[in-house]
C-alpha positions as CSV (number, residue, x, y, z in Angstrom):
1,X,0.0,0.0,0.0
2,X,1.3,3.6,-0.7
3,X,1.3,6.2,2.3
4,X,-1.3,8.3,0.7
5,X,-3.5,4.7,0.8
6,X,-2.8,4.0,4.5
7,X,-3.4,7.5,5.1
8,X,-6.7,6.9,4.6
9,X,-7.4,4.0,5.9
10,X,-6.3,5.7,9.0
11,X,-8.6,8.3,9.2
12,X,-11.4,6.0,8.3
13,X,-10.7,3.8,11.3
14,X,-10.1,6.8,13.8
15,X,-13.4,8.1,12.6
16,X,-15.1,5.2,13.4
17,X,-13.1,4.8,17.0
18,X,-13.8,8.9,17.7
19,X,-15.9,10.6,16.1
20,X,-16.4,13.4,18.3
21,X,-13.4,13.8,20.1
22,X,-12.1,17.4,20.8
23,X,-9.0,18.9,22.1
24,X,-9.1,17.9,26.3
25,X,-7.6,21.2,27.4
26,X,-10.2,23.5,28.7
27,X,-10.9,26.5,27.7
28,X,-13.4,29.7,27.2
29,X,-12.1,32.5,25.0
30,X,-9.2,31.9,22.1
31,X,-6.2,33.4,24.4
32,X,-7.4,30.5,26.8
33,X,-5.9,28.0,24.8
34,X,-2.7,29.5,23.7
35,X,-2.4,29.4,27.7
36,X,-3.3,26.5,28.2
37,X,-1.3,25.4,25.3
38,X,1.7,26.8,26.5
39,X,0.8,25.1,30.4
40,X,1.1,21.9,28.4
41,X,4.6,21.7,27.6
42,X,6.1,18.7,29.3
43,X,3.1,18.5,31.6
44,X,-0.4,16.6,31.2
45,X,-3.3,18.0,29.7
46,X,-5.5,17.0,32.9
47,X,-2.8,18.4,35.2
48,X,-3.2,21.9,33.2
49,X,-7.1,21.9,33.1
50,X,-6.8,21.5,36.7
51,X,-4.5,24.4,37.1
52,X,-6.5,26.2,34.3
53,X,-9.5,26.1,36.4
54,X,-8.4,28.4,38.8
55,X,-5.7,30.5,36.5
56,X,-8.4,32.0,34.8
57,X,-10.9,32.5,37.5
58,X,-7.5,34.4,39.3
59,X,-6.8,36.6,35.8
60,X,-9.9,36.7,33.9
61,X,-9.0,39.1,31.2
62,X,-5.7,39.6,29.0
63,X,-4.8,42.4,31.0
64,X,-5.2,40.9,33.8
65,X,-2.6,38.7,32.8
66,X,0.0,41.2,31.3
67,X,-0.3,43.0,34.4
68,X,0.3,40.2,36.8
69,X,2.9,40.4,39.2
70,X,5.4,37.7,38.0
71,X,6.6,35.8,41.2
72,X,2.6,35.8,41.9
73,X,1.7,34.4,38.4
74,X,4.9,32.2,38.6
75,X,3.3,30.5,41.9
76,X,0.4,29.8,40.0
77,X,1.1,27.9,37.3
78,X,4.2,26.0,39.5
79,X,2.5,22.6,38.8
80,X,2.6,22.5,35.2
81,X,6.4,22.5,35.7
82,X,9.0,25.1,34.2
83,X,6.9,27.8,35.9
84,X,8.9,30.2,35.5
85,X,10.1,30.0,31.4
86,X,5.8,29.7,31.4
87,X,4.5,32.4,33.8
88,X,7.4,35.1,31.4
89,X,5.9,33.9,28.2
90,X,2.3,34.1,29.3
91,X,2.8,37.5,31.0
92,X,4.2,39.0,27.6
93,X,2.3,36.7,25.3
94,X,-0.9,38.8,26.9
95,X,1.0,42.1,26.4
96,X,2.0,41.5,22.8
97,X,-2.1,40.4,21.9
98,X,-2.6,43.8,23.2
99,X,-0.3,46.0,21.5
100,X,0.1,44.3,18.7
101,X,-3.6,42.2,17.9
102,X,-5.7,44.6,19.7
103,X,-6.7,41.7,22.6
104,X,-7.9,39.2,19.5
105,X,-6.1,35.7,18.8
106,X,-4.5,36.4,15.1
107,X,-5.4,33.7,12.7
108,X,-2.1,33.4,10.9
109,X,0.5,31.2,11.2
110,X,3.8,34.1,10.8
111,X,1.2,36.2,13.0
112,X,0.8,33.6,15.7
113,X,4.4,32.5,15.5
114,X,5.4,36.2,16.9
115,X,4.1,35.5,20.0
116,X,6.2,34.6,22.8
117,X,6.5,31.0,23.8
118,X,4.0,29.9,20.6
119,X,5.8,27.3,18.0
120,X,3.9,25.6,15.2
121,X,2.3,22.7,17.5
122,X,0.7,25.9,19.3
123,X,0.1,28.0,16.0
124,X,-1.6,24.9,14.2
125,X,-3.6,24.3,17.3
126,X,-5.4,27.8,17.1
127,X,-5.8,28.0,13.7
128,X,-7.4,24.6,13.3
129,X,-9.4,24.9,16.6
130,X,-10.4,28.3,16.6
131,X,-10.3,29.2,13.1
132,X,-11.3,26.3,11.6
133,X,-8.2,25.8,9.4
134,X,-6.8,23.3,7.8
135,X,-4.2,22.8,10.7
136,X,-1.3,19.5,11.5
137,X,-0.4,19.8,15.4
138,X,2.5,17.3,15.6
139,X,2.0,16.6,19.0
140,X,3.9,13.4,20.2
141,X,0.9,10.6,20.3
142,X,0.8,12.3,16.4
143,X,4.6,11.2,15.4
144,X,4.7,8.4,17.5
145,X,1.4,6.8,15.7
146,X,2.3,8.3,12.1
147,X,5.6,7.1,12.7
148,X,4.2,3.4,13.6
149,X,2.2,3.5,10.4
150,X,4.7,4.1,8.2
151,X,3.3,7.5,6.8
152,X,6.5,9.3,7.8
153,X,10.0,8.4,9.1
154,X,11.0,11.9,10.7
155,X,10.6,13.1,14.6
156,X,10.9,15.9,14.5
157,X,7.6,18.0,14.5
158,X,8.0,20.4,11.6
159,X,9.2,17.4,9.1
160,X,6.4,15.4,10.4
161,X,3.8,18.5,10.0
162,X,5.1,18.7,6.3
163,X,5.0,14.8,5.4
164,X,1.4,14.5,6.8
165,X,-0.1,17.6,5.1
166,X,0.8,15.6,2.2
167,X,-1.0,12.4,2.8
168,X,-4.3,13.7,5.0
169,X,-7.3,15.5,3.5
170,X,-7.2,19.7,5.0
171,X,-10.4,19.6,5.7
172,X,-10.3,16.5,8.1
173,X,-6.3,16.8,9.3
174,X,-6.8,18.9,12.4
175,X,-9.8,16.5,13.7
176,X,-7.4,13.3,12.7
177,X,-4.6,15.2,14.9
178,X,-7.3,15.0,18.0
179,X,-7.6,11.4,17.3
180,X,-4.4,9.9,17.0
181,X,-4.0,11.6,20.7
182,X,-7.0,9.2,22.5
183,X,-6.2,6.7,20.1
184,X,-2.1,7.1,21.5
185,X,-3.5,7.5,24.9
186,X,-5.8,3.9,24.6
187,X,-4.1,1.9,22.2
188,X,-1.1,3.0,20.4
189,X,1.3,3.1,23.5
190,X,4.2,4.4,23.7
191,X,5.1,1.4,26.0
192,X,3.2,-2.1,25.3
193,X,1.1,-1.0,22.6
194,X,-2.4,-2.9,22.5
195,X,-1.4,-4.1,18.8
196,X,-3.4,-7.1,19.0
197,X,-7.3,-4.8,20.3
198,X,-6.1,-1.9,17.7
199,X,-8.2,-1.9,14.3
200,X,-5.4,-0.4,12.1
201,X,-3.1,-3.4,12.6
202,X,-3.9,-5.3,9.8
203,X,-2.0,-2.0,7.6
204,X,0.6,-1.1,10.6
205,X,4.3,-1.4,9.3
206,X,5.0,-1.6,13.0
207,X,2.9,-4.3,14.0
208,X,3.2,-6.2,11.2
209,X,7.2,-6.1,11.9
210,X,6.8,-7.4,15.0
211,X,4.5,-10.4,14.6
């Protein structure tokens, strides 16, 4: 089978397994999710909606957040990890949508990449979430599962991003990025895989390697 082939048989079986799955961080408003998006980093998406919760009960506008006091803001987003290379970014993250965006999300990607602490994974988020976009977010369920397939052989995000926008349909590719992360979180392991409960094994280069 070619990638392109595999490809969608893919997003047919994902469809099937979750057809209404969504991104699991929480969030209100557009900034909302770069924040959250930016909590995320090296820490779990339960974790940040937890911390989330609060967070934007505590600073419920942007300028709230650009004019939080940063040892204060630092405190409160401590449990995500690296709290305070997050707590900078968010404070001047909220400053720059302000000065520069007038308060509103922009919907590009060079737009959305000038903001501090947002890299394509973040950008791609946004513009297929809130925008609607044709949109790849190479998260690591994403190249671990691709990978598996056979649809790309790279790790790193942007050459994944690239091989996949390729090989999956624009209109469906942000909701087939969604899936692959339930579908890595229930099957498709990074440790012990369930290869022989998963539906796509019968076209998985990696399973089919390791019978």
């Amino acid at each position: 089978m070619t990638k392109k082939e595999i490809a969608k048989l893919a997003c047919e079986e994902l469809e099937k397994l979750y057809p209404d799955v969504e991104c699991s961080l929480e969030y209100d408003k557009p900034y909302e999710l770069l924040i959250s998006t930016r909590l995320a980093a090296q820490c779990t998406d339960a974790r940040v909606n937890i911390v989330t919760e609060k967070l934007y009960k505590k600073y419920p506008t942007l300028e709230a957040f650009a004019g939080a006091d940063i040892t204060e803001l630092e405190e409160d987003v401590k449990p995500c990890g690296f709290y305070r290379t997050k707590a900078k970014s968010i404070k001047e993250m909220a400053g720059q949508l302000i000065s520069d965006f007038g308060g509103k999300v922009p919907d590009t990607m060079e737009e959305l990449l000038s903001l501090s602490g947002v890299g394509r994974k973040t950008a791609n988020l946004i513009l297929g979430d809130v925008y609607g976009k044709p949109a790849v977010v190479t998260d690591t369920h994403c190249i671990r599962i691709t990978g598996r397939l056979g649809l790309t052989s790279n790790k790193e995000p942007a050459k994944v991003e690239k091989d996949l926008v390729k090989l999956l349909p624009p209109e469906i590719s942000n909701h087939f990025c969604h899936q692959t992360v339930q579908f890595g979180r229930d099957i498709c392991r990074a440790r012990s895989p369930k290869c022989g409960e998963c539906s796509l094994n019968y076209f998985c280069r990696y399973y089919q390697k390791s019978k």
